[in-house]
C-alpha positions in Angstrom: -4.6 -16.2 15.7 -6.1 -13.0 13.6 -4.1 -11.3 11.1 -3.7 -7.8 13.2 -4.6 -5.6 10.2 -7.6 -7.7 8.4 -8.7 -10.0 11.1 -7.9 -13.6 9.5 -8.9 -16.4 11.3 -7.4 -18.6 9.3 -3.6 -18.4 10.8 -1.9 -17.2 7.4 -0.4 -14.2 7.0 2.0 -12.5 5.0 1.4 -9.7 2.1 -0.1 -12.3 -0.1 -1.9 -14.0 2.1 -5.7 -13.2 0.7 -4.7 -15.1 -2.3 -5.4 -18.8 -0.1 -7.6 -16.9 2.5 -11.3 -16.0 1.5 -11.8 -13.7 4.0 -9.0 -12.0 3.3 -9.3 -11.8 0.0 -11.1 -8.8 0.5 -8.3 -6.8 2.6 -6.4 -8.3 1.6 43.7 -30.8 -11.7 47.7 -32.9 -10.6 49.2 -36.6 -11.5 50.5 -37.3 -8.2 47.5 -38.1 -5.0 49.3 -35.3 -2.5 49.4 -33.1 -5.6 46.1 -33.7 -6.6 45.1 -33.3 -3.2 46.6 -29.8 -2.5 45.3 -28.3 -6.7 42.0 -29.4 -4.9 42.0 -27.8 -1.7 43.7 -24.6 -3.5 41.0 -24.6 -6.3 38.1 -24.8 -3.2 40.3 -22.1 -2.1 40.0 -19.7 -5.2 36.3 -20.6 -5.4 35.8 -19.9 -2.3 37.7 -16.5 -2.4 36.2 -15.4 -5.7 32.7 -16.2 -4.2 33.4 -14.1 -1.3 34.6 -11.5 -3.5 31.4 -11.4 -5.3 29.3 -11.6 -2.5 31.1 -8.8 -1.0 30.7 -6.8 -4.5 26.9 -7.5 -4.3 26.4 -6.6 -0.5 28.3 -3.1 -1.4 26.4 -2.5 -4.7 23.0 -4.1 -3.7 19.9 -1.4 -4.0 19.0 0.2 -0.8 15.1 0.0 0.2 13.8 3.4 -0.4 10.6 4.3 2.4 9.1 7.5 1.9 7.0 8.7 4.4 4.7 11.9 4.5 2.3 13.8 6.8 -0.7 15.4 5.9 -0.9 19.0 6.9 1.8 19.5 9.7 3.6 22.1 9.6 7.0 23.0 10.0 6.8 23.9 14.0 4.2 21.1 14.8 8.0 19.0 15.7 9.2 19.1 19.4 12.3 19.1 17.9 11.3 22.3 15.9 10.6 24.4 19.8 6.9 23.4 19.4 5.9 23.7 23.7 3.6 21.2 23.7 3.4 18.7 21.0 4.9 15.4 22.1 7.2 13.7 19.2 9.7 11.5 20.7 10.4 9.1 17.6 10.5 12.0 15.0 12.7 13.9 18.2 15.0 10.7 17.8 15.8 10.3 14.3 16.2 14.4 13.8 19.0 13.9 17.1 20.6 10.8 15.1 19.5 11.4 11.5 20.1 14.3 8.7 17.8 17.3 9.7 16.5 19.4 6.8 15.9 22.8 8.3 14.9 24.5 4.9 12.9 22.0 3.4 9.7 22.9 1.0 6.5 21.3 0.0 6.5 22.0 -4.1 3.0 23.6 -3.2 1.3 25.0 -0.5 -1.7 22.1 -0.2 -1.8 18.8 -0.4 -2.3 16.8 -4.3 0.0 19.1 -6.0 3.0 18.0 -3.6 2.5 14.6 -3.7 2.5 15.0 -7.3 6.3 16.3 -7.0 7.3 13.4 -4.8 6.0 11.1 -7.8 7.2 12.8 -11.0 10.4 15.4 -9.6 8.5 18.3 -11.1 6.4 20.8 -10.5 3.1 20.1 -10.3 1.2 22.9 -12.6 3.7 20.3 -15.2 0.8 17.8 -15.7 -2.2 19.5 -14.3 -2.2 18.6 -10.7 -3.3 22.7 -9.6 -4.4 22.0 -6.1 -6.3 19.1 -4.0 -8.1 16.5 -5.9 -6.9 16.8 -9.8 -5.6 13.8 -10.4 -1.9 13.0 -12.2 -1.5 12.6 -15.5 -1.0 9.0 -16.7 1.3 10.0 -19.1 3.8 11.1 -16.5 7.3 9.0 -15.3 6.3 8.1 -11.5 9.1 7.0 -9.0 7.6 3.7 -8.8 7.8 3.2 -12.3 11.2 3.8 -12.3 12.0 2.1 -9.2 10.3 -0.9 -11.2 12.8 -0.7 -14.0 15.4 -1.6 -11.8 13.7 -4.8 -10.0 12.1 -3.0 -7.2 9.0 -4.0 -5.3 6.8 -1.0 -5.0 3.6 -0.2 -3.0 1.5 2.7 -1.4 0.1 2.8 1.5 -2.7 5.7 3.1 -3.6 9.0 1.2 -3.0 9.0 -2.5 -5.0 12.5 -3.4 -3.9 12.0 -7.0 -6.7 10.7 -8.8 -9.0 7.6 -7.8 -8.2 4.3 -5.8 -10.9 2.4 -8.0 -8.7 -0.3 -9.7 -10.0 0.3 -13.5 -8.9 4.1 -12.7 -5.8 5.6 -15.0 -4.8 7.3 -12.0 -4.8 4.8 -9.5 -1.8 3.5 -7.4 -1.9 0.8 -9.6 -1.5 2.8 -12.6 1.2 4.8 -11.4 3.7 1.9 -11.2 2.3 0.2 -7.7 2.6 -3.3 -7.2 0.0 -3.7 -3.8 -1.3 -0.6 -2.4 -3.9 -0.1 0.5 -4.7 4.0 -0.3 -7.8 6.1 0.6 -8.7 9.1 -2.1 -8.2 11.2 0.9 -7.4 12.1 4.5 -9.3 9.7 6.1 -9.8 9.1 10.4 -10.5 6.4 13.0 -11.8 3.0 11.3 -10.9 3.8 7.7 -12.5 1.8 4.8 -9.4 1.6 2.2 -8.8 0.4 -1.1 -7.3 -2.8 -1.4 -5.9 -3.0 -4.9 -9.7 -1.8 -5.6 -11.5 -3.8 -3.2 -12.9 -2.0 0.0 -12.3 -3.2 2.7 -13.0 -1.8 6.3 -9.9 -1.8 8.8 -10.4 -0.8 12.6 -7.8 1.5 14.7 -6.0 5.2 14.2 -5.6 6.2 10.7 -1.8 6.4 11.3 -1.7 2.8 13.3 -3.7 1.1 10.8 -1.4 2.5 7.4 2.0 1.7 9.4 0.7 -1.9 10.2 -0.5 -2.5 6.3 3.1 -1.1 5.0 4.6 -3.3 7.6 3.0 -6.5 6.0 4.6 -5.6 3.0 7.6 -5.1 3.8 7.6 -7.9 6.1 7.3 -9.7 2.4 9.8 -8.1 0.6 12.7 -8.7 3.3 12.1 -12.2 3.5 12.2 -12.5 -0.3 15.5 -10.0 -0.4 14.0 -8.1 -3.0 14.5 -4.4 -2.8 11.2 -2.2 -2.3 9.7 1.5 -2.4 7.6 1.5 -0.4 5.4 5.2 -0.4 3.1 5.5 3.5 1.6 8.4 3.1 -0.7 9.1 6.8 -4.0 11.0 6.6 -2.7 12.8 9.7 -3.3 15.6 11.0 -5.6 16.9 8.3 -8.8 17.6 10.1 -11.5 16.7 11.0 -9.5 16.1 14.1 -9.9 12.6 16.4 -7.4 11.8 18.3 -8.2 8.1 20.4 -8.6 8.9 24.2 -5.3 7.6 25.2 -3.4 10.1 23.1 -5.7 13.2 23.7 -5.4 12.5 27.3 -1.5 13.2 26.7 -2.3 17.1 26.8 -4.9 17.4 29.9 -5.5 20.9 30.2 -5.9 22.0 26.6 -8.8 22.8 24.7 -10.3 19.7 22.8 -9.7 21.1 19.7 -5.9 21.2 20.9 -6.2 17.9 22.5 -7.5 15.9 18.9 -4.6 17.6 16.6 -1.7 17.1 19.3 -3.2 13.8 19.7 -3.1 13.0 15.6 0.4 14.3 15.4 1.3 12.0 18.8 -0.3 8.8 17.4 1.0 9.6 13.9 4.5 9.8 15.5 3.9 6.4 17.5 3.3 5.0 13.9 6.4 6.4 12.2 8.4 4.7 15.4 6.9 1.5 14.8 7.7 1.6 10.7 11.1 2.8 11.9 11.9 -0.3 14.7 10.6 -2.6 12.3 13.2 -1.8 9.9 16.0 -2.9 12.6 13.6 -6.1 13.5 13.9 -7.5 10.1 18.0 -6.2 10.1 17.4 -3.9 6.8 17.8 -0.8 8.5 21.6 -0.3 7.4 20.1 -0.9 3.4 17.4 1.4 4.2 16.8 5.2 3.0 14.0 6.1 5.4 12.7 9.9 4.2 10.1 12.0 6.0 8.4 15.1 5.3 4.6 16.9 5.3 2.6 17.9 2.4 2.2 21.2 3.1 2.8 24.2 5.7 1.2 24.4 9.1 -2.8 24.8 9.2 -3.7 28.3 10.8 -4.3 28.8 14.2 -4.1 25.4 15.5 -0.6 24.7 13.4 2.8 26.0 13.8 4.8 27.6 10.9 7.6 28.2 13.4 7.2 32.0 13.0 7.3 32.3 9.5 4.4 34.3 7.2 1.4 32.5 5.9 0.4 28.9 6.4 -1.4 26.2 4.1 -2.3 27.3 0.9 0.3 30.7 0.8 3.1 30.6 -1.0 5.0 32.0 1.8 7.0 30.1 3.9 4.5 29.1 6.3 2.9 27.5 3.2 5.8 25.6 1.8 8.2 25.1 5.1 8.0 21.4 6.2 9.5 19.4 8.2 11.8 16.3 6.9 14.4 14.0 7.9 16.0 11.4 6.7 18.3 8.4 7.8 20.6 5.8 5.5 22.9 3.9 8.6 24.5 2.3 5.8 26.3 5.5 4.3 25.5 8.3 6.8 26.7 7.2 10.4 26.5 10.9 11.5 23.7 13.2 12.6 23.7 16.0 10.1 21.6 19.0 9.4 21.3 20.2 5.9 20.6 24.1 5.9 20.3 24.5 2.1 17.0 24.9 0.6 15.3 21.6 -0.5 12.1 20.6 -2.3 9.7 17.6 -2.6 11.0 17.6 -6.5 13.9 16.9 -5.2 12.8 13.1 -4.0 12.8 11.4 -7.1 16.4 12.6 -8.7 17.9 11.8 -4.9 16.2 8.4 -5.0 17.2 7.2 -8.6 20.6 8.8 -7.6 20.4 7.1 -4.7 19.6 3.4 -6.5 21.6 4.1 -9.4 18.8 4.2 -11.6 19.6 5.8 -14.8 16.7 6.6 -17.1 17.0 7.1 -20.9 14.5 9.7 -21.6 12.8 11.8 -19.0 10.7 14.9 -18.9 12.3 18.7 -17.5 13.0 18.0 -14.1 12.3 20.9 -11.1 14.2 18.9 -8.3 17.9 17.5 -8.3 19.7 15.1 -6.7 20.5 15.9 -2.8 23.1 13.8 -2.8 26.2 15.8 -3.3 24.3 17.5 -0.4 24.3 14.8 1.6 27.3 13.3 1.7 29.2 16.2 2.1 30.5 17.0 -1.6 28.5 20.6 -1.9 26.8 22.8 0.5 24.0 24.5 -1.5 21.5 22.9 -4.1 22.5 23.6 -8.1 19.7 25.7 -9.2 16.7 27.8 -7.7 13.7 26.9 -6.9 10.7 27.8 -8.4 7.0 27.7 -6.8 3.6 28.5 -8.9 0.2 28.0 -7.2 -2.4 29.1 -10.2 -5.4 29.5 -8.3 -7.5 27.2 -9.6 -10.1 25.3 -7.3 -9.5 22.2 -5.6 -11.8 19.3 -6.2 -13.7 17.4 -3.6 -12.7 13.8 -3.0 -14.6 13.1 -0.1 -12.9 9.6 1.4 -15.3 8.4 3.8 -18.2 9.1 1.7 -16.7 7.4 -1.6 -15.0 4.5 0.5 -18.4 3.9 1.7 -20.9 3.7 -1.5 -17.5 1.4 -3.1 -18.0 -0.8 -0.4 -21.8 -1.2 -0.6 -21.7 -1.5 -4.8 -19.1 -3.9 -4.1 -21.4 -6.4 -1.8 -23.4 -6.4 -4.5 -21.0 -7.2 -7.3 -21.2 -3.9 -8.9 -18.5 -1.5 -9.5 -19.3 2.6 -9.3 -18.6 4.3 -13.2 -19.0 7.7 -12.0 -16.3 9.7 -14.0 -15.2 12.0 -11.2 -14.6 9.2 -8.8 -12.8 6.9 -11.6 -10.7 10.2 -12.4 -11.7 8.9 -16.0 -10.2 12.2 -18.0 -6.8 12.8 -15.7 -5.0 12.1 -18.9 -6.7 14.5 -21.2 -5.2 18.0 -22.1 -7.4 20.6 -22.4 -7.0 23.7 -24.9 -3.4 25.3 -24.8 -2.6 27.9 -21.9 -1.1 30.5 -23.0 3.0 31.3 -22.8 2.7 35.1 -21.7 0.2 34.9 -18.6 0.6 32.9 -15.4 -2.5 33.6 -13.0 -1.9 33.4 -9.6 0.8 33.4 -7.0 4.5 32.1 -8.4 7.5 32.8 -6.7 11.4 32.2 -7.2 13.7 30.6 -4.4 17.4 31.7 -5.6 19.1 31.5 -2.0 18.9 33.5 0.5 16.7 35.8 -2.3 12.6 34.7 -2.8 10.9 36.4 -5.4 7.2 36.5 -5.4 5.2 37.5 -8.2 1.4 37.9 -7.8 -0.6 37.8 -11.2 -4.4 39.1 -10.7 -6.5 36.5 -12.7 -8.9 38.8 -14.2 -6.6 41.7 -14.9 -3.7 40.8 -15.5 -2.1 43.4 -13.4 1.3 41.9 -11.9 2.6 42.8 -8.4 6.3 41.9 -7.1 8.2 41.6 -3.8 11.5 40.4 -3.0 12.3 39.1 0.7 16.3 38.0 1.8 15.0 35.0 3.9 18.6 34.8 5.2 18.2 38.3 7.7 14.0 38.6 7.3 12.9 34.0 7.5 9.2 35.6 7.8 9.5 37.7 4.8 8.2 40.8 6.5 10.2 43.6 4.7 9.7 44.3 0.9 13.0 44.6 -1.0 12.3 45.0 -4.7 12.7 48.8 -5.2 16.2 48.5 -2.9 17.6 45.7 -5.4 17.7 46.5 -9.1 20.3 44.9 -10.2 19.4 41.7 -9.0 15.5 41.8 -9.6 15.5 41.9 -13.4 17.7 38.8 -13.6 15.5 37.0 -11.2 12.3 38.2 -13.1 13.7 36.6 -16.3 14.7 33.5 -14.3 11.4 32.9 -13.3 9.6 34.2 -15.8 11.3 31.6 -18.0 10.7 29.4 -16.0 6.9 29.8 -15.3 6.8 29.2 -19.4 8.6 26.4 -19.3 5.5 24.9 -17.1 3.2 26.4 -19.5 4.7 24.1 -22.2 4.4 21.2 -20.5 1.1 21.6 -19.4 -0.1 21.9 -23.2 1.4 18.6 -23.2 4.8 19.2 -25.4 6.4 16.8 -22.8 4.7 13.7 -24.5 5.6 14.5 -27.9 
């Protein structure tokens, strides 16, 4: 019987397996007797009584699994649930009916590296140099799954990791980021993906989504029959075009164009993926000790996407840009469907998960997210402090998957190992000359609910243009309110102003000092 995700022959399977399967190797107290008698049976008693109590103490205090799963360029209204007409979504449709629905949730940056940055550090991503797709993280920087690790957990990634190389002697691997196994592309990546295997290429066969739910499942698959507690990060490569749906799922929306037909497609077979992650969870009975957390990467592509009305799409720092859609479920603590209405932000991940697991760290780095918890179960009803978003403008780096996956896997067959810098991500822990404290290029804004401040900085100028939206009566930020509020704008324009320096410093690297 083949292994279904690497096609072993050999009957093994498990995580591990490759280690024992060549082919896989690639993928992967009384005087008196009555007296005596009843001390005994009341001592077996206590024992048994104090070992119940304990084992009752541990089932209560045990570390939830943490499963973090993100999208790759869907947009807030590409969700059934979210109005979309035509998309069909009926797993994601389930767990927003039974789960906790954010309805103001935001990508830390309009496109795709920088936010997955935030999901791994809490903190903004112009912090340690991740400006926009393809600049790698900094290896210097606190991930989730090295904290996670502190605390006994498993950890592993699974799909697009954007953040630097999935070569194994990379600083910015997976690997190198805290992950025990991971099976990650550099990019979005389609049918028939070649993926790294802890370095080793390896070519897998089926939808992108299919094939990164089946290679997380094998792992967790591991870590419940172990009973270790696990983060495990599945990050799809849908539905970032190109777009290529498989037949069965375009021919779900007959009538379309194909253009409509390949992304509705992604997003259908992407959902069919997320359903399977999510009834595996009850098939192994872990579902209760579970935090299962989705969200996309970025606002909705334009044209074929859906911001669900709002202004801009992927790569504005409007809402369309940043709006996403997320649940999350935790049976175990939150038997209710809820919907959280307060404005939340990838940042927010880590300091919710380590809340979460009780992780407490000694030293860390400024944090831009906090802890939803209080949100969560009930004790507050907005976040503790704004929100601040700064896209710089710099260019995005190519990291073309399909091509690199490729020329790995032919140096590989012939026992060599590709040293070009760029694809090693050899410098991402360099810090380049000191930026200064007084000028931030670009597009920043300031989320201070129901208040957005945007400031627009013209790179070669230096000229400085601001508008202030109420997203609370104007969601698409169509009416300009700065000259109507000055009282409020100056204190806002400090805020983020402060705050946009704050970044500055870190990037010159003062956080590793």
């Amino acid at each position: 019987m083949k292994n279904a995700a690497s096609g072993c022959s050999a009957g093994l399977s498990g995580w591990r397996h490759a280690d024992r399967c060549n082919p896989c190797a690639q993928f992967f107290l009384s005087s008196q007797p009555a007296e005596r008698e009843h001390a005994a049976r009341m001592k077996s008693l206590i024992a048994l009584l104090a070992l119940a109590a304990v084992t009752s103490q541990a089932v209560t205090t045990a570390p939830p699994n943490i499963v973090l799963v993100m999208a790759d360029d869907q947009g807030w209204g590409d969700m059934a649930y979210n109005g979309h007409p035509r998309v069909r979504t009926p797993n994601f449709d389930s767990m927003a009916k039974s789960g906790i629905r954010f309805d103001q949730f935001h990508a830390a940056a309009p496109v795709c590296s920088p936010t997955r940055g935030s999901v791994m550090t809490g903190r903004t991503p112009n912090r340690y140099g991740v400006f926009s797709w393809g600049h790698p993280i900094r290896p210097q920087e606190l991930t989730i799954a090295k904290a996670l690790k502190t605390a006994g957990y498993r950890t592993g990634h699974f799909g697009k990791w954007h953040l630097g190389s999935v070569q194994a002697a990379s600083p910015a691997s997976p690997g190198a980021c805290g992950f025990d196994e991971w099976v990650s592309a550099p990019n979005f990546f389609d049918l028939d993906p070649i993926l790294s295997v802890k370095g080793r290429a390896t070519e897998f066969k089926g939808d992108s989504s299919d094939v990164t739910a089946e290679v997380a499942i094998q792992f967790i698959r591991e870590c419940a029959r172990d009973e270790k507690p696990f983060l495990a990060v599945v990050w799809f490569g849908s539905p970032h075009s190109p777009h290529r749906a498989l037949e069965q799922d375009a021919a779900l929306y007959e009538g379309l164009t194909q253009a409509e037909k390949n992304f509705y497609g992604e997003i259908t077979a992407m959902d069919r993926a997320f359903g399977r992650l999510r009834n595996e969870l009850r098939s192994l009975d872990i579902e209760q000790d579970t935090v299962l957390w989705y969200c996309s990467d970025n606002g909705a592509l334009p044209k074929i996407g859906s911001s669900g009305g709002r202004r801009g799409n992927k790569g504005k720092v409007y809402e369309g840009g940043l709006l996403v859609p997320a649940l999350l479920e935790w049976p175990a603590q939150f038997q209710e469907a809820k919907v959280i209405s307060a404005p939340c932000v990838t940042s927010d991940i880590l300091p919710t998960v380590l809340d979460i697991a009780d992780v407490k760290l000694e030293k860390t780095p400024p944090l831009d997210g906090v802890s939803l918890l209080p949100l969560l179960n009930g004790e507050k009803r907005s976040r503790s402090m704004p929100i601040g978003f700064w896209d710089s403008g710099t260019k995005g780096i190519g990291t073309p998957s399909d091509v690199w996956m490729r020329d790995l896997l032919e140096a590989q067959k012939k026992g060599e190992e590709p040293s070009d810098p760029l694809r090693l991500a050899a410098d991402a822990g360099k810090i380049g000359d000191p930026v200064p404290l007084n000028k931030f290029p670009g597009h920043s804004a300031w989320l201070d609910w129901p208040w957005k401040l945007h400031r627009i900085e013209d790179k070669k100028t230096g000229d400085v243009e601001w508008e202030l939206y109420d997203l609370s009566a104007d969601p698409d930020e169509s009416r300009v309110l700065f000259a109507e509020q000055p009282d409020r704008v100056p204190q806002m324009q400090e805020a983020l102003e402060n705050w946009l320096e704050s970044v500055a410093r870190s990037l010159n690297g003062e956080d590793y000092r």
